[in-house]
Each structure stands twice: as C-alpha cells, then as structure tokens.
N, C-alpha and C positions, 0 to 999 in steps of 0.2 A: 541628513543621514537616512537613507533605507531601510524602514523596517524589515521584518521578519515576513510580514503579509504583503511586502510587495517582493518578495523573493520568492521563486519557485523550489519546494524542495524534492529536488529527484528521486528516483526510485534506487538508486545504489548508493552506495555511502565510496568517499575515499580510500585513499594505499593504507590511511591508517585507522579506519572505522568510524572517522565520523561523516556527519551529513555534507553532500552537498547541496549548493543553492546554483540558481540559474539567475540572474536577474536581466529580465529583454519586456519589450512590448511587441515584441513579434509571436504571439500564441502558432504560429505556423512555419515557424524557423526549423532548423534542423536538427537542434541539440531538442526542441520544445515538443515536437514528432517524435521524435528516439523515447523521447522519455513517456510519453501517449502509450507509443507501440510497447516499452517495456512494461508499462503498470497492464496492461491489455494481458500481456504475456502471464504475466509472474499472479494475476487473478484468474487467470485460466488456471493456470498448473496449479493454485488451491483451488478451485472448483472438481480437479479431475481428483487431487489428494483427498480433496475432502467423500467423495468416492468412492474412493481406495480405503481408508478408513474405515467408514462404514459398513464394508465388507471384514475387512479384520477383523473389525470387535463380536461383527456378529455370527464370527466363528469360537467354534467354542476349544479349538486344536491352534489357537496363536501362541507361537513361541515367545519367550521371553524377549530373544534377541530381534526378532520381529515386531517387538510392540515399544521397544528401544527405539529402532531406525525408524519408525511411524513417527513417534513420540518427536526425534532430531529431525526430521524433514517437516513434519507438523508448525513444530517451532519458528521453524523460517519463512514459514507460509504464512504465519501470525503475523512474522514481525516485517513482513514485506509488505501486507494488506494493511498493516498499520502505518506504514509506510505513507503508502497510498493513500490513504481518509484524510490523512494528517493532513498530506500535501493539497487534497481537491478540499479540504475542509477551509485551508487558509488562504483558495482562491475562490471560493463565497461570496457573492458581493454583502458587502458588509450593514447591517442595517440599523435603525437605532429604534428606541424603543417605542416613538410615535407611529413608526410607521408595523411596527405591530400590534398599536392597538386600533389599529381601522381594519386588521382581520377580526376582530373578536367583537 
C-alpha cells in the first residue's frame, strides 16, 4: 500500500474540498511542473499580500470592511502556504535518528 509520504500533495484541493494526491516517480512530469509552477505562484501572491498588509495596518484611516477582505484574502494565503510546507515537508528525505546524531 502507498503511504502518505510517497504521495505528492498538491496545491489545490478537489470539486469537493478535499486534498488531492499525485503519486509518480517522475519529479518533472507535467501534472509535478503544474503543481512547482502553482505553489511558486500562490507564494508569491502571499509575499505581495503580505505587503499589502503591512501597508493597511500601518494606516491609521482602514476601514472596517477593508480589514475584513485583508483578514479573507489573508486566510487563503495561510492556508495555501500551509499547503505547500505540508507537501515539500513530506517530500524530505526521510532520516532516522543515528544519522542525526553524527551532526551533533
């Protein structure tokens, strides 16, 4: 059976919210590119939000409904970048515990 770490988990989820998984030994296929090029993406556009942020807060004239749509775009940029860690976290090469103690 396939675990979880030898599955890729992508950067979009399916029609009905949850994850999807890739499973290939091709790191340079075309669905395994698509999904590089979208975590590239969707980390930009929170480096540029996170930005834009920055700017809001450190006005002192932001509107309610202005710190709302921050707040819901904010959100998504979490939970996309969370995404991401998740996915490059569980293709780590995996180590065990001897081979961490000949760093220390």
């Amino acid at each position: 059976m396939t675990t979880q770490h030898e599955l890729r988990l992508l950067p979009w989820t399916g029609p009905d919210g949850k994850p999807c998984y890739l499973s290939t030994d091709d790191s340079n296929g075309h669905l395994s590119r698509l999904a590089d090029n979208t975590e590239a993406i969707q980390l930009g556009m929170a480096a540029e939000l996170l930005g834009h942020a920055d700017q809001v807060l450190a006005s002192k004239e932001a509107e309610l409904n202005e710190l709302r749509l921050l707040t819901v775009a904010m959100s998504g940029a979490l939970r996309d970048a969370l995404r991401v860690a998740t996915s490059r976290g569980y293709r780590l090469p995996q180590t065990v515990a001897s081979d961490c103690e000949e760093v220390f």
